[in-house]
Structures are given as C-alpha cells and as structure tokens.
N, C-alpha and C positions, 0 to 999 in steps of 0.2 A: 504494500500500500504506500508505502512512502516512495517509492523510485516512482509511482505513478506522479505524486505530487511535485518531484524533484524534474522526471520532465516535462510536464506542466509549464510548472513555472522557467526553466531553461527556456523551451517555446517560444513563452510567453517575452520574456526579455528580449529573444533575437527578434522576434517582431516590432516590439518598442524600441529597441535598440534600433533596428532600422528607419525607422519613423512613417514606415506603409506598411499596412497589411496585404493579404495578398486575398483578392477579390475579383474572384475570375468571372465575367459578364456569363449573366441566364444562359444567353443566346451564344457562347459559346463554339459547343458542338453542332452539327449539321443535324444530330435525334433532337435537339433542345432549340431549333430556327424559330425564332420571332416570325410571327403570322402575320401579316399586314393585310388588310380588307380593300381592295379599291375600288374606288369610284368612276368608272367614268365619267370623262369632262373635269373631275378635280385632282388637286395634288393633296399627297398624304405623305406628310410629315414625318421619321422616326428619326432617332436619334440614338446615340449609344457612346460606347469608347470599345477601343481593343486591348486598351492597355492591360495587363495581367492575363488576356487572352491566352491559348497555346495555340502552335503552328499546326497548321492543317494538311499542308503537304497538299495542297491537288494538283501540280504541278502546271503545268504553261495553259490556260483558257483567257486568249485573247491578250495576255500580260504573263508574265512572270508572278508565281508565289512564291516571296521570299520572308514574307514575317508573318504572324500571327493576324486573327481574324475574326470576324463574328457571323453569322449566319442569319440571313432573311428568307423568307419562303411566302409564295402570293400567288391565288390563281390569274389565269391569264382572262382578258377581259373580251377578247374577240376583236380589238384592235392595237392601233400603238402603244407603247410603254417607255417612256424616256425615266432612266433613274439616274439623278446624280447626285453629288455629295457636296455642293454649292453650301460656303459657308462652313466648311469643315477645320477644324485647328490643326491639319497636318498634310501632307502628301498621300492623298488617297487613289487608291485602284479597287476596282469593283471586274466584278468576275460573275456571268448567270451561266444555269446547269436547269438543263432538266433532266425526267429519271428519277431516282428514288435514292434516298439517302446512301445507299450500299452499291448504286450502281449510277454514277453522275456521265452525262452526258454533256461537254461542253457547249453553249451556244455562243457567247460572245464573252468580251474581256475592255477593261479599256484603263487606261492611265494617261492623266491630265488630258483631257479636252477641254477646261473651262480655266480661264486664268486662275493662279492661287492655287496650283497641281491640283486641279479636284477631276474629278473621274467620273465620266459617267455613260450609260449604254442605253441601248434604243434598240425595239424587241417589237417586233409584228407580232404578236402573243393570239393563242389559241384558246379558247374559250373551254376547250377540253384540256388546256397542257395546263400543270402546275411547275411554277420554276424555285428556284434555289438561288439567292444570289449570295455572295461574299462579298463582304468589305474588309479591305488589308491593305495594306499599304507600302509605298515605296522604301526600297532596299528592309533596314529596320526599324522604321517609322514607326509609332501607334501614335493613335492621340483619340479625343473627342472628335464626333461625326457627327454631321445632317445629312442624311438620307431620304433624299426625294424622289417619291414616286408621281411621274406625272402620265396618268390614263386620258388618252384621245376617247373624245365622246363616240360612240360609235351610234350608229343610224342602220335600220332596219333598213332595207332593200324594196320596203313596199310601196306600193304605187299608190297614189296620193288618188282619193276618192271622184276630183274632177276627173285626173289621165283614166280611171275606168268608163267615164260617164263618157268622156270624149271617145273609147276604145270604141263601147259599146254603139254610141251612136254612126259610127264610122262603118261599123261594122253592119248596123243597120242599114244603114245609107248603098253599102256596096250588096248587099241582099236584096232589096227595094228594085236597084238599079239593073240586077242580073236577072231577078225576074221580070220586069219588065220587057228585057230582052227578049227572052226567052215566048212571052204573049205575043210578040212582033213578030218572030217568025214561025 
C-alpha cells in the first residue's frame, strides 16, 4: 500500500514539476472522431487543438503526415464541401478519407491554401458516403484550430410547377395539331 502512495505522488510531482499535464483531445483516435452535422447552405464551426494528440501514421493523402492529429467524421451532403482551418494559431494540413475506420481510403489532402498556412479541401460529397477528415499539421507543429465546414446548398433537380404547365400545354398543343392532320387527310 505504501509504494502505491509513493508512486502516486512521484507522478504527481513530475506532472507539476512540469507545469502541463498531459490531456490528450476526445477526438483523438479515428474510433473517438468528433461528428459534425451539416447544413446545407451554412458553415459549421468546430474547433479543437492537437497538442498532446498522438501521431496517426496515415501516411501521404494529399500532404504528408508528419505530426500528430485529431479526427472529424461528417456525412456527405449531396453536394460541395469546402473545409478549412481559417483562423487557426498554427501551420495546419487537413487530410479527408473515406471507408471505415480500419480501412481509410484516401480522397484529398491539402496544406496552406489560405494565407497564414491554413489548409483546406473541397469534396463533391455523396449523400451516401461518410468521410473522415484529419487535422495535423506542418513538419511538428500542433496548436489551436478553427475548422470550417462550409456545405453548398444543394437544389433538387425538379421542374418548377409552371415548366410542367408549359410541358403539358405544348404537348397538348402538338396532339391538337397532329390530329387535326390527320381529319384532313
């Protein structure tokens, strides 16, 4: 009982001694990805840090993985998806997968597109696919992130209730006319 106490408290000192604990983000692992809901037509906000993260290893999708990371997961909305990291306190790279957590399929990757090394990707998304994205960062960067999802509105393909009226009557119009014909001779 006492060597429990003893390293307890050792523990406990090299953490103070340090002057950080180690607090490794939810969102972490790719089993534990933060859910983000989108909206079409709006941007949705998230935020986080990597610092204390561990390194993921997914090797080159669209960028290089060379430091640690956190994990986002979001289904697809049935049209565009712009995510970037505008407003981030570090050198950010973003990385999307689709697949399932044990079997990642790379889709795109991106590092600095937006002044202030910020990252970000642009995804024709499928209203059946769900994706995975990473955020990590250049060489061994972490820091605080803003994670922006921005969903294009997307619009149903259906004909506007006059284009039927007009069809219809067209279509009337060209029946009318071919039987008429048709009495003439």
């Amino acid at each position: 009982m006492k060597k429990k106490y003893l390293l307890t408290a050792f523990l406990f000192g090299l953490t103070a001694a340090s002057g950080s604990s180690i607090a490794v983000p939810a969102n972490d692992l790719i089993e534990n990805s933060a859910h983000v809901v989108l909206t079409p037509g709006a941007t949705t906000v998230a935020s986080g840090t990597t610092i204390d993260a561990t390194f993921d290893n997914v090797g080159f999708c669209g960028t290089s993985n060379t430091t640690a990371g956190v994990w986002f997961d979001f289904s697809g909305t049935g049209g565009a998806v712009e995510n970037n990291t505008i407003g981030s306190g570090y050198d950010t790279k973003l990385s999307v997968f689709t697949g399932v957590s044990t079997s990642l399929v790379c889709l795109t990757g991106n590092d600095d597109t937006y002044p202030g090394f910020q990252a970000a990707v642009f995804i024709d998304s499928s209203a059946t696919e769900d994706y995975f994205l990473l955020v990590h960062g250049f060489g061994s960067a972490t820091g605080a992130f803003n994670l922006n999802f921005i969903a294009e509105a997307v619009t149903d393909n259906v004909p506007l209730p006059a284009t039927l009226a007009l069809l219809g009557l067209g279509l009337g119009g060209i029946g009318y006319q071919r039987r008429k014909q048709v009495k003439a001779a």
